[in-house]
C-alpha distance (Angstrom), angle and dihedral (degrees) to the residues before:
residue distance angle dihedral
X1 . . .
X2 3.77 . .
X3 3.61 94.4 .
X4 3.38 93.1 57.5
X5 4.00 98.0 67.8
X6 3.81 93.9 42.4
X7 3.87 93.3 82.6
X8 3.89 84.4 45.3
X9 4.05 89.9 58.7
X10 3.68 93.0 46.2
X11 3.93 98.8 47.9
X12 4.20 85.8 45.4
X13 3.97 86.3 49.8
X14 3.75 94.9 50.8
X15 3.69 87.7 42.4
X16 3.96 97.6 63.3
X17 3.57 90.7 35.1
X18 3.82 98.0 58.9
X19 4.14 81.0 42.3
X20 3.70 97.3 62.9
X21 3.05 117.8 96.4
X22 4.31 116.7 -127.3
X23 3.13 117.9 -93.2
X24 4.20 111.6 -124.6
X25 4.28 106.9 -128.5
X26 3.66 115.2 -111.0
X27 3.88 124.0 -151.7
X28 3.75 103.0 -110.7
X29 3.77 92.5 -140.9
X30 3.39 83.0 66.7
X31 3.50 91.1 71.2
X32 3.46 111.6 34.9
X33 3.63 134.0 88.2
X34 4.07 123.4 -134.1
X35 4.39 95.8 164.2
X36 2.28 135.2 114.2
X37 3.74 106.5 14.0
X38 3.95 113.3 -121.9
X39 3.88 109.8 -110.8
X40 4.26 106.3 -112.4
X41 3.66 111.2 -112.4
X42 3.28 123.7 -150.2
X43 3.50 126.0 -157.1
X44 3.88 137.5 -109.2
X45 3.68 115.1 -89.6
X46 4.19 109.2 -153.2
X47 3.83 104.4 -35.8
X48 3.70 100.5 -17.3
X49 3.88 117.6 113.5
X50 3.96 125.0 -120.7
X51 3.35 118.3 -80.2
X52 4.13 90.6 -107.7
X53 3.73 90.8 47.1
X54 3.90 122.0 133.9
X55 4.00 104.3 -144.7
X56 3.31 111.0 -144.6
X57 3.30 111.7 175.1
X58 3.91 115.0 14.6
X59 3.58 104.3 -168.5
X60 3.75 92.9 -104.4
X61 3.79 109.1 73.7
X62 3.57 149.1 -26.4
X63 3.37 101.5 -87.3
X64 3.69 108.4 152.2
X65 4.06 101.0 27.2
X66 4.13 133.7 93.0
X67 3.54 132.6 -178.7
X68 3.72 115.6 -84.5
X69 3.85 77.9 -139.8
X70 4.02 87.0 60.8
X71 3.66 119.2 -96.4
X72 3.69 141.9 54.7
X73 4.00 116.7 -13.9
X74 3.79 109.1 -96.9
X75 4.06 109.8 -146.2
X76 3.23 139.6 110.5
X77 3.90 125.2 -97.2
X78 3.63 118.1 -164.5
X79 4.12 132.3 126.1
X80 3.84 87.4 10.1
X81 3.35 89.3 -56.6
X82 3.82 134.8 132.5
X83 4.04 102.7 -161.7
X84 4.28 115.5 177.3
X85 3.78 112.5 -109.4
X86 3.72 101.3 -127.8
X87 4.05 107.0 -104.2
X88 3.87 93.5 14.5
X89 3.76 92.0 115.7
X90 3.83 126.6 -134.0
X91 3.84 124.6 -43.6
X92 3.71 137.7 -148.4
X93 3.82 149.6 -172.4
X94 4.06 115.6 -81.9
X95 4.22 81.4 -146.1
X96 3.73 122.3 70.4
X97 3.89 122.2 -127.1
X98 3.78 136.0 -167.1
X99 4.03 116.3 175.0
X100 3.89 107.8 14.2
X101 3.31 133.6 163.6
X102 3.59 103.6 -142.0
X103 3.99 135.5 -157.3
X104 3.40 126.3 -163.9
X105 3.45 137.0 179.9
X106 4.06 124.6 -168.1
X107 3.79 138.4 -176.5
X108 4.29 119.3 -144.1
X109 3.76 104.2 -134.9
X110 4.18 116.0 -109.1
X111 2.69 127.1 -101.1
X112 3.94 101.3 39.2
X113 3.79 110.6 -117.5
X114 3.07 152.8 171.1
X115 4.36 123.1 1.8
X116 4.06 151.1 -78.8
X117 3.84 97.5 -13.8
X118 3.72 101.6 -11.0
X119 3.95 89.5 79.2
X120 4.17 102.6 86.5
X121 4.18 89.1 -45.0
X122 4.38 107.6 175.7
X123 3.70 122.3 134.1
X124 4.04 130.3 -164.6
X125 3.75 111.6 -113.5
X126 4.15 112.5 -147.4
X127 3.51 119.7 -149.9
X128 3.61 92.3 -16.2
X129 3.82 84.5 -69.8
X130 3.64 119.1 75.0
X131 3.97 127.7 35.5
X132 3.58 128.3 -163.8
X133 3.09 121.4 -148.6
X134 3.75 135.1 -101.9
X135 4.17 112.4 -178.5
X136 3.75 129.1 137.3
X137 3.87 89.7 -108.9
X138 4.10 90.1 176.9
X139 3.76 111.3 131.4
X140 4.15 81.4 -23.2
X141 3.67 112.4 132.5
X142 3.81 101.1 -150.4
X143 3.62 90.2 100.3
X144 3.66 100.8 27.6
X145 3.80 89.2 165.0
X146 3.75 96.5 56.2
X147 3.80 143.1 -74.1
């Protein structure tokens, strides 16, 4: 039975082939793009950033973020550490960004306490859209099928 729809295939192939219509050539120099010349970027060497890299938080202060809410960024900034004051509400960048790529580096509270999303639960919102989640997911079953 299979052999019988293989010619089928074939003549339909041929059939939309022969009814496209041919394509005219186009100068690829046309369509390429020589300036400006991309910057080089080098890479991070042990925890410094890339060259190209937009710091946003630099372990210092919160330069650079505001309340959601309006007003000053309400978090905590100690050991190069930004920790959420409980009740301040959520806080963004002053800047604007469209494609990113984005690194992020967390710390799990100690002791480990509490369950599902009450054990160090945060997330990173993009574009004021999508949020990835941050959540102590070790031996946690909120997301039993991985995080």
């Amino acid at each position: 039975m299979f052999r019988k729809f293989i010619p089928v295939l074939w003549i339909s192939a041929l059939v939309f082939a022969a009814s496209c219509p041919a394509q005219e050539e186009i100068d690829p120099k046309l369509t390429e793009v020589w300036e400006p010349v991309p910057a080089v970027v080098t890479p991070g060497r042990c925890s410094m950033p890339p060259s190209d890299a937009y710091v946003l938080f630099d372990g210092a202060s919160l330069d650079g973020w505001r309340s959601v809410k309006g007003g000053e960024a309400r978090c905590l900034v100690a050991d190069s550490c930004m920790t959420v004051v409980p009740g301040a509400g959520d806080i963004e960048t002053e800047n604007a960004f469209g494609d990113v790529q984005l690194h992020v580096e967390f710390r799990c509270p100690l002791p480990v306490s509490g369950s599902s999303q009450g054990r160090g639960n945060s997330g990173v919102f993009l574009q004021g859209l999508y949020e990835v989640q941050v959540l102590d997911s070790y031996e946690n079953a909120t997301y039993v099928n991985g995080q």
